[in-house]
N, C-alpha and C positions, 0 to 999 in steps of 0.2 A: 287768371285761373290759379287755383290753389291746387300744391304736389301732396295729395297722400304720403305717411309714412310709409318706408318700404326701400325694398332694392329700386335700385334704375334700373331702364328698361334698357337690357342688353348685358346686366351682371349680375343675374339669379346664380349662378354658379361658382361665383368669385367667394362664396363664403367657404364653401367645401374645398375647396382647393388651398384656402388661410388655413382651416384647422386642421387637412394635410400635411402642411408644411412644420407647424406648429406642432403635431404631435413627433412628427419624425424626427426634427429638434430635440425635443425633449427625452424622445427616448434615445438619441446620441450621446444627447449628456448623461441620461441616466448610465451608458452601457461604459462611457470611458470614464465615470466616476467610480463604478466597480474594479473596473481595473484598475485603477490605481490605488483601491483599500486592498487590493490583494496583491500587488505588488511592495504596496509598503507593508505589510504581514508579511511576505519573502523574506525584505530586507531584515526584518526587525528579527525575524527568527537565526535568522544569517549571522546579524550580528549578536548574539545572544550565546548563540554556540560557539564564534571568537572568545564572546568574553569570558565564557568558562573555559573555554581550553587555554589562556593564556593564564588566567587564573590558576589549574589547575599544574602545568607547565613549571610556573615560577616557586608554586607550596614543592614541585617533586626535584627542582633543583638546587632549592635552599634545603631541603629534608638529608639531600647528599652532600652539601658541600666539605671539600675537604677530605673526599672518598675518591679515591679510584674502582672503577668496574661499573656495574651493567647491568640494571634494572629495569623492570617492566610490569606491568597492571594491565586493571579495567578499572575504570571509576567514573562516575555522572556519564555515564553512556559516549565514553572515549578509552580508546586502547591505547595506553601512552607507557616509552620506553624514553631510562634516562642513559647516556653513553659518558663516560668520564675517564680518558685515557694517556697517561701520563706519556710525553712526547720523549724520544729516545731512550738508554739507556741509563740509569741512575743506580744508585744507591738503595738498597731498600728501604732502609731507614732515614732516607733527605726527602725533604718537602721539594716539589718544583710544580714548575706551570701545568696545565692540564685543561685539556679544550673537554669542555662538558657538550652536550649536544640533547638537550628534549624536544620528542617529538610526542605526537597524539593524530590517532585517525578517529575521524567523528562518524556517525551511523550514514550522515548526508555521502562520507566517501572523501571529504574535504582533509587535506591534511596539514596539520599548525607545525613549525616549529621553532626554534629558538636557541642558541648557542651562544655561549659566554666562554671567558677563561678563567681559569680559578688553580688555585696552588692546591696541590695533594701530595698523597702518600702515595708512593706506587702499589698495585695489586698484590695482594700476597696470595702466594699460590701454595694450598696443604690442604 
């Protein structure tokens, strides 16, 4: 006896229940492949805004080097302040060490900073 094409008899149901499964798959992957183009958009933004405020950090600490005192801005959408303050007693007119210190707060609320030592003059005060 010759079998018709077709389902067997006892799995008319087995196909709807595959392309159940199949589509719930598919939209799993569609939903955590989203996720992760917007999480690396997070990061990339994250890091982007590092890399200007380091950038911008190191142009406001080279701009003063060899200064003592106390600066501060706005610029590329960061509020950055430089500190440069000759450590004890001196000379007014001797060079000495001097811990420099920039910092920047970002609009995220994130804050960068960065601290080196560098030889200055002390503050003149008039």
């Amino acid at each position: 006896m010759r079998q018709e094409p077709g389902p067997i008899r006892g799995q008319e149901g087995f196909a709807a229940v595959d392309a159940l499964v199949a589509v719930t798959i598919l939209s799993s992957s569609l939903a955590l492949s989203l996720m992760a183009v917007q999480v690396g958009a997070r990061a990339s933004r994250s890091a982007g805004e590092t890399r200007d405020a380091e950038l911008l950090l190191r142009e406001r600490l080279e701009s003063t080097t060899g200064e003592a005192g106390v600066w501060s801005g706005h610029d590329q959408g960061l509020d950055w302040r430089v500190e440069a303050h000759v450590a004890g007693d001196t000379s007014p007119h001797r060079a000495t060490p001097c811990v420099r210190t920039a910092s920047a707060k970002a609009a995220s609320g994130r804050i960068y900073r960065i601290a080196t030592v560098d030889t200055c003059l002390p503050e003149t005060v008039g």
